[in-house]
C-alpha positions as CSV (number, residue, x, y, z in Angstrom):
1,X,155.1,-72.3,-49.8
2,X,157.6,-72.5,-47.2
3,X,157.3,-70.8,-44.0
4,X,159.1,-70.1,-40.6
5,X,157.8,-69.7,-37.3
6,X,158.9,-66.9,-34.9
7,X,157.8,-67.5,-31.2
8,X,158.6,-64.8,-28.6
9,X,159.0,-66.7,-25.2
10,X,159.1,-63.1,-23.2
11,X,155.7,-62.0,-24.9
12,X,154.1,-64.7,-26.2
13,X,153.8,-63.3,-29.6
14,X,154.2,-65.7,-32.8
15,X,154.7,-65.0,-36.1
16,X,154.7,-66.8,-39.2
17,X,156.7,-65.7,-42.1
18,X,157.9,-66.5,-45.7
19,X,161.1,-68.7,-45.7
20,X,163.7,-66.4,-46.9
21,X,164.9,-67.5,-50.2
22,X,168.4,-67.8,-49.2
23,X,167.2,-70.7,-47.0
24,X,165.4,-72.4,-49.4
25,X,168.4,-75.4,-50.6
26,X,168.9,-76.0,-46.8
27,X,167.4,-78.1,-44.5
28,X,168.5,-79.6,-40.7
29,X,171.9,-78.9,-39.4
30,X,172.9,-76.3,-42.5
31,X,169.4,-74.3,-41.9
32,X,170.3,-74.1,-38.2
33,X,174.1,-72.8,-38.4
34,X,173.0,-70.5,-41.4
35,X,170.1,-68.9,-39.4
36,X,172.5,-68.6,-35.9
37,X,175.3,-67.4,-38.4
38,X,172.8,-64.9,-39.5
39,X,171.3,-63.6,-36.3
40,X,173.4,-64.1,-33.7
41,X,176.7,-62.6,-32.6
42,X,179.6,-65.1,-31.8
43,X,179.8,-62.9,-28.1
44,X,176.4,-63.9,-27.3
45,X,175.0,-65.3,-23.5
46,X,174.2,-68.7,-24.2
47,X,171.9,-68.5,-21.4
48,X,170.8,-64.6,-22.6
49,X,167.7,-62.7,-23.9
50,X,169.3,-62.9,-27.6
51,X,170.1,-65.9,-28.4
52,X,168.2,-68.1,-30.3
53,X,166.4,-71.7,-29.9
54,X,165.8,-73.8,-33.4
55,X,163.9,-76.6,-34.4
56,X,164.6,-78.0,-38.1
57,X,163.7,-81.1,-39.8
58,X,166.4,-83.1,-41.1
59,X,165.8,-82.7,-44.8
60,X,164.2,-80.1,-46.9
61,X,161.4,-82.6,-47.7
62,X,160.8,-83.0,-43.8
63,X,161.1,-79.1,-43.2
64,X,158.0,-78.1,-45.9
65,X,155.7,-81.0,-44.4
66,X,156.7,-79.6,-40.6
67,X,156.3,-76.3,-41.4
68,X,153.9,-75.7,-44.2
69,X,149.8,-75.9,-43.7
């Protein structure tokens, strides 16, 4: 099973969750722009509390074995 990983940098918290099915064909630079697409509004601070930070692996083959157990 494929998973994502959700850190907090204010809190600390973490959280590990099921990849959402509609992420499942991409990998890299398409699960990136589809998760930023997704969650963050165009007029967001770059530098600001809602933006996001994402690390992806390059293929999906290279995303399971980074982010599965």
């Amino acid at each position: 099973m494929q998973n994502i990983l959700r850190v907090n940098v204010a809190d600390g918290s973490i959280q590990k969750m099921p990849l959402p099915e509609k992420y499942h064909t991409l990998g890299g630079r398409a699960l990136t722009a589809r998760i930023l697409l997704d969650e963050v509004k165009p007029t967001c601070d770059s530098l600001g509390p809602h933006n996001k930070l994402i690390f992806a692996g390059d293929s999906q083959a290279c995303w399971q074995s980074i982010i599965s157990e």
